[in-house]
C-alpha positions as CSV (number, residue, x, y, z in Angstrom):
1,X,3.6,21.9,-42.6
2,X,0.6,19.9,-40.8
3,X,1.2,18.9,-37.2
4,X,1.7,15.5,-38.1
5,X,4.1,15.9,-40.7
6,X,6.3,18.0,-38.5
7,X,5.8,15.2,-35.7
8,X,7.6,13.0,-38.4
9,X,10.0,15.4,-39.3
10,X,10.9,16.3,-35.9
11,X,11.5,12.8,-34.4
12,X,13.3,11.7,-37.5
13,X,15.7,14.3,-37.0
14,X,16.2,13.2,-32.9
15,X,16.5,9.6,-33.1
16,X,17.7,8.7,-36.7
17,X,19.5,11.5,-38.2
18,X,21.1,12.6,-33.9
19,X,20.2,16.3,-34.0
20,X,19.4,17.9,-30.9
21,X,16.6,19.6,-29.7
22,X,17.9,22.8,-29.7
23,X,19.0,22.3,-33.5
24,X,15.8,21.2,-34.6
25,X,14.3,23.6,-32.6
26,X,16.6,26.9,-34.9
27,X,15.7,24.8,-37.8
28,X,11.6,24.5,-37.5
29,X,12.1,28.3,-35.8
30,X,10.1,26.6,-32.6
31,X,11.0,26.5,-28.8
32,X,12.7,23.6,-27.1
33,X,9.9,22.6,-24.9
34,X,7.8,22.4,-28.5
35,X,10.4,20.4,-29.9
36,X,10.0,17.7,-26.8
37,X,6.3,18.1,-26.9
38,X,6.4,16.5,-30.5
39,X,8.7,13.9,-29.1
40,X,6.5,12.7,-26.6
41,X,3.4,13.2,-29.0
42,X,5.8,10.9,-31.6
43,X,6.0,8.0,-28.7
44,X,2.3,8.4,-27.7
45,X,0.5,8.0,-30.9
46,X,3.1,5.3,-31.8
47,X,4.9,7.1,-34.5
48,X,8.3,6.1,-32.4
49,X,8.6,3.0,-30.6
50,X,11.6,2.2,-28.4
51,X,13.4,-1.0,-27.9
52,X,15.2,-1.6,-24.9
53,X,17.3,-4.7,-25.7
54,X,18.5,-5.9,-22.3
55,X,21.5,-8.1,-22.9
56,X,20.8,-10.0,-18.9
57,X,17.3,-10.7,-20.4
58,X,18.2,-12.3,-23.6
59,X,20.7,-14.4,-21.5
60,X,18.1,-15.4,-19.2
61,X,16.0,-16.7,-22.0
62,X,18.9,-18.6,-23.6
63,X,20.2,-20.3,-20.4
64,X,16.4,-21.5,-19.8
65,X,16.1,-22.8,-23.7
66,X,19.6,-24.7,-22.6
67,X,18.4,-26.3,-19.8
68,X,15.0,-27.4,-21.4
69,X,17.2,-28.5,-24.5
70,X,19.4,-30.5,-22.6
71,X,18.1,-31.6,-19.0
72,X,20.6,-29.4,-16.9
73,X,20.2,-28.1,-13.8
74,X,21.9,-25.2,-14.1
75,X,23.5,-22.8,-17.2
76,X,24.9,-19.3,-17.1
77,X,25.0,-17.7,-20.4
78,X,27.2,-14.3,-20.3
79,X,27.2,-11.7,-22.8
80,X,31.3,-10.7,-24.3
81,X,31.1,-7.2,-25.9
82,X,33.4,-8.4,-28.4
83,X,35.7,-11.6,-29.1
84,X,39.6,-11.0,-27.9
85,X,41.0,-13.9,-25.6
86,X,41.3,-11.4,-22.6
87,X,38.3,-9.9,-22.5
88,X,36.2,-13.0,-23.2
89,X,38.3,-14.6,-20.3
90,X,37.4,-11.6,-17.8
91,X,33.6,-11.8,-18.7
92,X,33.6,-15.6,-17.9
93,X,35.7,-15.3,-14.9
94,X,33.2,-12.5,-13.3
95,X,30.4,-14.9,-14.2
96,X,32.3,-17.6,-12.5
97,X,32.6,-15.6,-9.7
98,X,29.2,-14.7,-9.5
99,X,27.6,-18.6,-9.6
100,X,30.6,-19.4,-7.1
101,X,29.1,-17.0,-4.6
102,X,25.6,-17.4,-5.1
103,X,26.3,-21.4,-4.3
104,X,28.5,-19.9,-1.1
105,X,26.1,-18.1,-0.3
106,X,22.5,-20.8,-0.4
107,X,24.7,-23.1,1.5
């Protein structure tokens, strides 16, 4: 198998298909450090691209499109992990609780 190929191979086996690196490292009959080498070498020549998706950030982005969109001075836009009346009233209570103290605390 050509380097490149086993690049592939190797990094579709971590990230899509959750071996190990020891696994794929008894399956290709290679060490663990080369196993991790072809990771990296996977990232660096842009075979695998990772996507950090920052939940805060994404907020931060739609609180400012809110503003813009409808002249306000201030918007907090909180992420809820999933719908149930409890959590979604915890998540909004803690961001409550976090304006309420920033404005306690600029004053």
């Amino acid at each position: 198998m050509d380097r490149l190929r086993k690049v592939i191979e190797v990094a579709k086996m971590y990230y899509q298909l959750d071996y190990s690196q020891h696994e794929i490292a008894k399956r290709f009959n290679i060490s663990r450090p080369t196993v991790s080498r072809l990771l990296q070498q996977a990232k660096s020549e842009g075979i695998v691209q990772i996507t950090i998706k920052d939940p805060d950030e994404e907020n931060k982005v739609k609180a400012e499109a809110l503003k813009d969109a409808f002249g306000l001075s201030h918007v907090i836009v909180t992420s809820i992990p999933q719908f149930e009346h409890s959590i979604a009233l915890k998540y909004l209570g803690e961001a409550t609780a976090d304006y309420l103290h920033q404005l306690i605390s600029c004053s």
